[in-house]
C-alpha positions as CSV (number, residue, x, y, z in Angstrom):
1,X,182.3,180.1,174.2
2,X,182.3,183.3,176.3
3,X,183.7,185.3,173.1
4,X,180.7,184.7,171.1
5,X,178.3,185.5,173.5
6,X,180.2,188.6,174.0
7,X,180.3,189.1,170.3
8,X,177.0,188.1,169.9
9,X,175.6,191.4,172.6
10,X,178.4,193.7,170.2
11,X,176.7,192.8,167.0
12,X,173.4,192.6,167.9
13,X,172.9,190.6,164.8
14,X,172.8,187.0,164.5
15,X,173.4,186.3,160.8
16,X,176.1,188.3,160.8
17,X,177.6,186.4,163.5
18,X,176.7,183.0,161.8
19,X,178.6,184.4,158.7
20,X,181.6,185.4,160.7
21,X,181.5,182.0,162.1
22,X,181.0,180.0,159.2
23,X,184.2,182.0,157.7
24,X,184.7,185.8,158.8
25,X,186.5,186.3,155.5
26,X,183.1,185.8,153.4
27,X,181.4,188.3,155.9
28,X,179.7,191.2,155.3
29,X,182.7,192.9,157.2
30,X,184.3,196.8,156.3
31,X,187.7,196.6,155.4
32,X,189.0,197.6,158.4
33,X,187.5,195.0,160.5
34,X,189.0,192.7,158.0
35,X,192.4,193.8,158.2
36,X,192.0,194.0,162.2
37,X,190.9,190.5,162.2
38,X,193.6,189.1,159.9
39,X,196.3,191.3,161.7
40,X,194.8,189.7,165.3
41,X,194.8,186.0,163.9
42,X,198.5,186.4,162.5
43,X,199.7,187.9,166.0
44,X,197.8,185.1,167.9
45,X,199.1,182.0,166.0
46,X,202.3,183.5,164.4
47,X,204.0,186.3,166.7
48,X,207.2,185.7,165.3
49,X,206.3,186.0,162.0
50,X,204.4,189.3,162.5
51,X,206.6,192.5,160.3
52,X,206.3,196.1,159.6
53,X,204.2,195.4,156.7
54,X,201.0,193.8,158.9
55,X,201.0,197.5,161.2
56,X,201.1,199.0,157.5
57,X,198.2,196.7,156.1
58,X,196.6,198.4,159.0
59,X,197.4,201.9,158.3
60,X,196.5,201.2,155.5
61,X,192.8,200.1,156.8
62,X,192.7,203.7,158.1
63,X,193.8,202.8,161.7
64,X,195.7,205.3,163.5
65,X,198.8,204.3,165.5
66,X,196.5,204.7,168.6
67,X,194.7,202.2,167.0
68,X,196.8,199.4,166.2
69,X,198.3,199.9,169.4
70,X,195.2,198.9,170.5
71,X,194.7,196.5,168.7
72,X,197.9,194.8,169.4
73,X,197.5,194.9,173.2
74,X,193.9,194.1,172.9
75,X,195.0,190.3,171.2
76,X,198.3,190.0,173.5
77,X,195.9,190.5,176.3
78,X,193.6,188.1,175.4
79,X,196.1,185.4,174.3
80,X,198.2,186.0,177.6
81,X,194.8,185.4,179.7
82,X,193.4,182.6,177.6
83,X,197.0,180.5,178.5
84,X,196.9,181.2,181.7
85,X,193.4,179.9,182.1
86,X,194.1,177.1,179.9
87,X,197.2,176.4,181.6
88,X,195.9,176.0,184.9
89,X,192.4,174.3,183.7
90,X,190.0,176.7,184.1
91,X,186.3,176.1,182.9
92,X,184.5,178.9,181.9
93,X,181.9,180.0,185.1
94,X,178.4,178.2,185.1
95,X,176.6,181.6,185.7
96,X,177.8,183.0,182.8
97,X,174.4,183.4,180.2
98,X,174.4,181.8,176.7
């Protein structure tokens, strides 16, 4: 819940965010953002499975190396946080706005 309200402040737009919702493949999304988002979903439900060829799909997006190193520790980060919080029950705080 706290991801789309911080998406939602990024985007400032809310049909966008609807359309990323309802399936961000169908969104009005550059190509890049694409690519990053398909590249972040593969590391975060199939690490093992991840290959030279997804950092190249991203080069490929016009990321730099910077970039997808970026990238990469951006959804390790989030992934390693979100267990831990799930792992030890935490609900999201009460104070936090919609």
């Amino acid at each position: 819940m706290h991801h789309r309200r911080g998406l939602r402040r990024l985007l400032k737009n809310d049909d966008l965010l609807a359309a990323i919702e309802a399936d961000w493949t169908t969104a009005d999304l550059s190509k890049g953002r694409k690519a990053m988002l398909g590249y972040a979903i593969k590391l975060t439900r199939t690490p093992g499975a991840m290959a030279q060829t997804d950092v190249g799909s991203l080069r490929s997006a016009g990321f730099s190396d910077r970039d997808i190193l970026d990238i990469t520790e951006a959804v390790a980060y989030y992934a390693y946080v979100n267990r831990i919080a799930d792992g030890l029950g935490v609900e999201p705080e009460s104070w936090i706005p919609e």
